[in-house]
C-alpha positions in Angstrom: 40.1 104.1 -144.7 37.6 106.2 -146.8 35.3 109.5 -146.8 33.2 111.5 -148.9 33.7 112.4 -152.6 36.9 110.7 -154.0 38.2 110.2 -150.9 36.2 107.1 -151.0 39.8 105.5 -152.3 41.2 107.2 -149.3 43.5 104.3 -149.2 45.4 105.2 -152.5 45.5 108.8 -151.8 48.2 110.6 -150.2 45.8 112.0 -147.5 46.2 111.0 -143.5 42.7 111.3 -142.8 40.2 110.6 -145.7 37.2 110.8 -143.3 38.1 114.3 -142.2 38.8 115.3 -146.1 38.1 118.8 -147.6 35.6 117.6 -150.4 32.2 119.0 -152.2 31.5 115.2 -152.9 33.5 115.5 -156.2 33.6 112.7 -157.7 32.0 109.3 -159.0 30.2 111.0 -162.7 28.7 109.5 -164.5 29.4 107.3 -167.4 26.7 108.4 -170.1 25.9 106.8 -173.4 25.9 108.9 -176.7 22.7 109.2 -178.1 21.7 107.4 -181.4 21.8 110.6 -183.8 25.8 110.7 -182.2 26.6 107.3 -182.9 26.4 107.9 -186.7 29.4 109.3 -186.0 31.8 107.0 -184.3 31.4 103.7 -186.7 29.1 101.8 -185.0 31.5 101.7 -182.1 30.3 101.7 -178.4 31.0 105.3 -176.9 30.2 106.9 -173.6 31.0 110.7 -172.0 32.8 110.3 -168.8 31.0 113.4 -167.4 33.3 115.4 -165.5 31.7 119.0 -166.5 29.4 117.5 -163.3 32.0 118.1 -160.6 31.0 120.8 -158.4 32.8 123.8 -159.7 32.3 122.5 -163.3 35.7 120.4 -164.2 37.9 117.6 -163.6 40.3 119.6 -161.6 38.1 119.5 -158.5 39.6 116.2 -157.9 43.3 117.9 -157.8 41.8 120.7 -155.5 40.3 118.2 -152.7 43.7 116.7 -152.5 45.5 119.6 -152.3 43.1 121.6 -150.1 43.2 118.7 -147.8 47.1 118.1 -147.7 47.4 122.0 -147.1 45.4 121.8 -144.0 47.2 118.5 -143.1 50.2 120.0 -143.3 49.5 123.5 -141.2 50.0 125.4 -144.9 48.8 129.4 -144.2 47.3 129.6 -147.9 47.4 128.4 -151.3 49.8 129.9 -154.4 49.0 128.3 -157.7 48.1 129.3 -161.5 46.0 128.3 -163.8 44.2 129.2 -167.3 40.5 128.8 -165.5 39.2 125.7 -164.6 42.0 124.8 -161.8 41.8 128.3 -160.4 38.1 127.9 -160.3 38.7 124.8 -158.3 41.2 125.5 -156.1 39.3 129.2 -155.2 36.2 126.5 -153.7 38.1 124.2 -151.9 40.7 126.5 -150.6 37.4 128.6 -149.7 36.3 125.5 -147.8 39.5 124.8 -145.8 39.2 128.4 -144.6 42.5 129.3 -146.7 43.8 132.3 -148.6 44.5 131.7 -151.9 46.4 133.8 -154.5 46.2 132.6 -158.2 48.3 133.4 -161.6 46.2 133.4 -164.4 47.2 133.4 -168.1 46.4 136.5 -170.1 42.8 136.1 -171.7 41.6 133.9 -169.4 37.7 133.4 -170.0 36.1 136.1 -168.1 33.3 133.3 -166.4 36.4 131.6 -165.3 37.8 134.6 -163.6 34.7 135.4 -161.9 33.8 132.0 -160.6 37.8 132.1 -159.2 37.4 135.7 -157.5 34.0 134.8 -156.0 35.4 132.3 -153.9 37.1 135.5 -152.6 40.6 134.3 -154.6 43.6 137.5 -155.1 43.7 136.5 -159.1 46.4 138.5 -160.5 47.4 138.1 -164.6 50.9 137.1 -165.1 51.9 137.8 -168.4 53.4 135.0 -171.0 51.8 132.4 -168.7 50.7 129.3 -170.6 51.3 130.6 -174.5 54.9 131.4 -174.4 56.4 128.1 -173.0 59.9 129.3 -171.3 57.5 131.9 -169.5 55.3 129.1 -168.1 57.8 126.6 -167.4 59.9 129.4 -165.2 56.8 130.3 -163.5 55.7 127.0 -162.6 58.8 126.4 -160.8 59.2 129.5 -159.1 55.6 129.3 -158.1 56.1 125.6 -156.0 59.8 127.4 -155.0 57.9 130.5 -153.2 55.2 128.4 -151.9 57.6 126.2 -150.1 59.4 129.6 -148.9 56.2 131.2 -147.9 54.7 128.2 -146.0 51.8 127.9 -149.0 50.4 124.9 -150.9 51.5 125.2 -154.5 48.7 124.5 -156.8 49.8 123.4 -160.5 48.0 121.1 -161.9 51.3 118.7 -163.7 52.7 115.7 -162.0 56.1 117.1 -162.7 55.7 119.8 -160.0 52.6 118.8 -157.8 52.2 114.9 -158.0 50.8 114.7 -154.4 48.0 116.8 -155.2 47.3 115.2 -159.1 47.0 111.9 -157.1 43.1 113.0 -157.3 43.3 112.9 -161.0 44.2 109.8 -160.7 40.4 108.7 -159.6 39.1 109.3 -162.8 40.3 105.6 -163.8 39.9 104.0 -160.7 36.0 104.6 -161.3 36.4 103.9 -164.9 37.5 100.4 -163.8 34.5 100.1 -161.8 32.0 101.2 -164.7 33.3 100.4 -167.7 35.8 97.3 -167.1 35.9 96.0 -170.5 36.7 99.9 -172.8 39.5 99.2 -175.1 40.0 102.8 -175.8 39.5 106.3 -173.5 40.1 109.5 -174.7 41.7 112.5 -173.3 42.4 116.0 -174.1 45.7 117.1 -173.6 47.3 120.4 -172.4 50.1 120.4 -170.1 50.0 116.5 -169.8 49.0 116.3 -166.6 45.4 114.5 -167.3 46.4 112.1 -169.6 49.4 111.1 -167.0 47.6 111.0 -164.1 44.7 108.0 -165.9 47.4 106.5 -167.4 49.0 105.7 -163.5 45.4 105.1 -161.9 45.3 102.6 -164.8 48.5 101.0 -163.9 47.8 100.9 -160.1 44.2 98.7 -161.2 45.9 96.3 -164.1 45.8 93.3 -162.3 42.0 94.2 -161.6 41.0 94.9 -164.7 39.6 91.4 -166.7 41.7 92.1 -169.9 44.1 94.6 -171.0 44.5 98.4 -170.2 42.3 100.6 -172.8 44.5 102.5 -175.3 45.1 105.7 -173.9 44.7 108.5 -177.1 45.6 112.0 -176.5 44.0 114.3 -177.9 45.3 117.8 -178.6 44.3 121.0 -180.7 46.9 121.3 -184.1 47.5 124.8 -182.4 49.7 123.5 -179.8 51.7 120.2 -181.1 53.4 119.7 -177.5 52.5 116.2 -178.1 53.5 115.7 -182.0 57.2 117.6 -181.0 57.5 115.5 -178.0 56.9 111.9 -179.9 59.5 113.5 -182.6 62.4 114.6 -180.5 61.7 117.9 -180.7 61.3 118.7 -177.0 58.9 119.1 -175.0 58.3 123.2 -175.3 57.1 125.0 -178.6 59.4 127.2 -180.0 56.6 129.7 -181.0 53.2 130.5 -178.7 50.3 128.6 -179.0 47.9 129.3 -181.9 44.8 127.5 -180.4 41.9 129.2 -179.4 40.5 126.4 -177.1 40.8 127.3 -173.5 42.5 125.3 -171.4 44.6 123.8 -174.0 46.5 126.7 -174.7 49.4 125.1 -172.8 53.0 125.6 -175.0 54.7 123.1 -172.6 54.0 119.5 -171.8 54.9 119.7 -168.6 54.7 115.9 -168.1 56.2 114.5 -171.3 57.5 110.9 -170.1 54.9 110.4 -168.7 52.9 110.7 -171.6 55.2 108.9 -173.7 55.0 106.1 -171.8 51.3 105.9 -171.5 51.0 106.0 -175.2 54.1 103.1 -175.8 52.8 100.9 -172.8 48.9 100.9 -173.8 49.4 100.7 -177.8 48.2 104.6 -177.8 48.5 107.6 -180.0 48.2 110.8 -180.6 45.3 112.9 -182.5 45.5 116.5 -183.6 42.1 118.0 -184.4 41.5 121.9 -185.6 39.4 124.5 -183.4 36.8 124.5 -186.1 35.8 120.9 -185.7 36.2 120.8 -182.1 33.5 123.6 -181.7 31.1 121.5 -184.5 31.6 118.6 -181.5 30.6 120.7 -178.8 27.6 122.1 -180.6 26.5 118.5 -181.5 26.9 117.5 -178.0 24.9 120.3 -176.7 22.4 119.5 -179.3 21.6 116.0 -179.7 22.6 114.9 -176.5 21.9 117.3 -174.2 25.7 117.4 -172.7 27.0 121.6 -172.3 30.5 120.8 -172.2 33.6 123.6 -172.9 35.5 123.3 -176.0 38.2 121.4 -174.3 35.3 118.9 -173.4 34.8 118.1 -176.7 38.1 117.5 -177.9 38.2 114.3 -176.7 35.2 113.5 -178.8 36.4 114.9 -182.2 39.4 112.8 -181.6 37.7 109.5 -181.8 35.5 111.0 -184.8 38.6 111.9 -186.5 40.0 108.0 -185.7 36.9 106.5 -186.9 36.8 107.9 -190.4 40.8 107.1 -190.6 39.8 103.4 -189.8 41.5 103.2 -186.0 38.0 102.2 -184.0 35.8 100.1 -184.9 32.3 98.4 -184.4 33.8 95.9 -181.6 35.6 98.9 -179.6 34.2 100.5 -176.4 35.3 103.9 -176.0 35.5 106.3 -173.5 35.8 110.3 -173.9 36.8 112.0 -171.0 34.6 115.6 -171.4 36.6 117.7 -169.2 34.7 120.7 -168.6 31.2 122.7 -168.5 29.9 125.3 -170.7 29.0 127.8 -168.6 33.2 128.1 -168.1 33.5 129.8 -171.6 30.3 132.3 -172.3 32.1 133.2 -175.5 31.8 129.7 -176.6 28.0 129.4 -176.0 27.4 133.1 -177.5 29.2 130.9 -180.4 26.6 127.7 -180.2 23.5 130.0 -179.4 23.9 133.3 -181.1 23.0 136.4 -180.0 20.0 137.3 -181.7 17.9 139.4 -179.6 14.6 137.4 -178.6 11.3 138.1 -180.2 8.6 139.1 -177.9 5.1 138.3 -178.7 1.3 138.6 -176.8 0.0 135.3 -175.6 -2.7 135.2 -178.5 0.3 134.9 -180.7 1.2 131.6 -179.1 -1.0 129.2 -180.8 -0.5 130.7 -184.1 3.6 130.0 -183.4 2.9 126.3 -181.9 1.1 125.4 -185.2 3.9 127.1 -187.7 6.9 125.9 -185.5 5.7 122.6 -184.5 8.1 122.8 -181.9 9.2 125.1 -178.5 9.2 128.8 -179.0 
């Protein structure tokens, strides 16, 4: 069975009815090549942007949402209960908004105020729950009391780690499926990391398709800001939880548990992956060079990703034979901060049209 969106691998989903799905036709985007000026920077290598800032409410987490909106209604829930740093809430608020269900959303503390909005205008409660996603005992207790009152209150829990909601991150899973389908032969994808629950979810759509796939599964890097090692304390016995609050200022990522840590490990053992730190500073020189040679307005979490495999080319990891894919997670209308950043703020000049010629012929370019 199929139906619209991702629910085109209805079969793989767990979903009773695919055909009757709740979906915005989220899904299937597109694989897109790095321009030439980008290439300079990844070695020659072959790299494309798995686009998922095209998903209808602007991430990757629409995919969770459909499943979850859908199993909700499925399963007679009365509402939705989740939390979320931005991009999920924004999600869930459409979908839930869709299925005709209430939803009431945790947010961490300094959430992006474009997040926020795009959650409450979906008509989401979004209520601020303090020590949520930088202090990691905080956010580990919440997430479980969250799916615990859900149960007890006949909601859908929405959080987006396989650890607590692996029916609903099934939809994550997708991401590979299509990545099978459009790029066969990567040896390599990228993937931003925060709670874990990405990374784990393409590493398990990649296992499901391995006997598909005409030669190995791709490395699977994870990618994650220095400000919050999860990953690094994970792969050194450390635990999975940072003992201080997270430092980075990319949104999204500010995540002091890895909520899905065997998972991860094992998708980084099993695939001959690794793990890549990169600093805030050269993950916003990413995003601006996205925006800027190739067109692509992505978040700053959708271009760490990308200043991973930069950071792997000059230390001699990829190469001119690789194919590499960077998952770019989310848009950049998510985080107005970060395009005040890209743009500036200047206040526009204002001219009379006879001034126009004069500007075309010293510019040479727009005005």
């Amino acid at each position: 069975m199929s139906g619209p969106g991702i629910f085109r691998h209805g079969a793989r989903l767990p979903v009773q009815a695919p055909a009757a799905a709740i979906s915005l036709a989220e899904g299937d985007t597109p694989l897109v090549a790095l321009s030439a000026d980008s290439r300079i920077a990844t070695g020659g290598a072959a790299v494309a942007v798995k686009c998922e800032f095209l998903n209808p409410t602007g991430s990757f987490k629409d995919r969770i949402a459909a499943v979850a909106a859908t199993r909700a209604r499925e399963h007679g829930r009365n509402g939705v209960v989740g939390m979320s740093s931005g991009n999920g809430g924004a999600a869930i608020a459409a979908y839930a908004a869709r299925a005709g269900l209430p939803l009431t959303l945790f947010t961490v503390p300094g959430a992006p105020a474009a997040k926020l909005d795009q959650v409450r205008a979906h008509g989401a409660h979004v209520i601020e729950l303090r020590g949520l996603g930088h202090d990691a005992a905080a956010t580990a207790r919440a997430a479980a009391e969250l799916v615990r009152a859900a149960q007890v209150h006949g909601r859908e829990p929405f959080v987006t780690a396989r650890s607590y909601c692996p029916d609903a991150m099934a939809g994550a899973r997708t991401i590979a499926y299509e990545l099978a389908e459009q790029a066969p032969d990567a040896t390599a994808v990228y993937a931003p990391i925060g709670g874990g629950g990405l990374f784990a979810s393409i590493w398990h759509g990649y296992r499901e398709l391995a006997a598909q796939l005409p030669g190995p599964l791709p490395r699977l890097v994870a990618v994650q800001p220095r400000g919050c090692p999860t990953v690094r304390r994970t792969l050194e016995g450390a635990g999975a939880q940072l003992e201080q609050p997270a430092t980075t200022a990319i949104s999204g990522l500010q995540v002091a548990v890895l909520f899905d840590d065997a998972d991860v490990v094992a998708a980084l053992d099993r695939t001959g992956g690794h793990l890549v730190e990169v600093d805030d500073d050269v993950v916003w020189d990413v995003q601006a060079r996205l925006a800027r040679r190739d067109g692509m307005l992505v978040e700053p979490a959708g271009a760490v990703a990308l200043a991973g495999l930069e950071a792997d080319v000059r230390a001699g990891r990829v190469g001119p034979g690789d194919r590499v894919v960077t998952i770019a997670t989310g848009a950049g209308f998510k985080d107005a901060a970060a395009i005040r950043r890209l743009g500036g703020e200047a206040p526009l000049d204002a001219v009379e049209l006879n001034d126009v010629e004069r500007i075309l012929e010293t510019t040479g370019s727009m005005l």
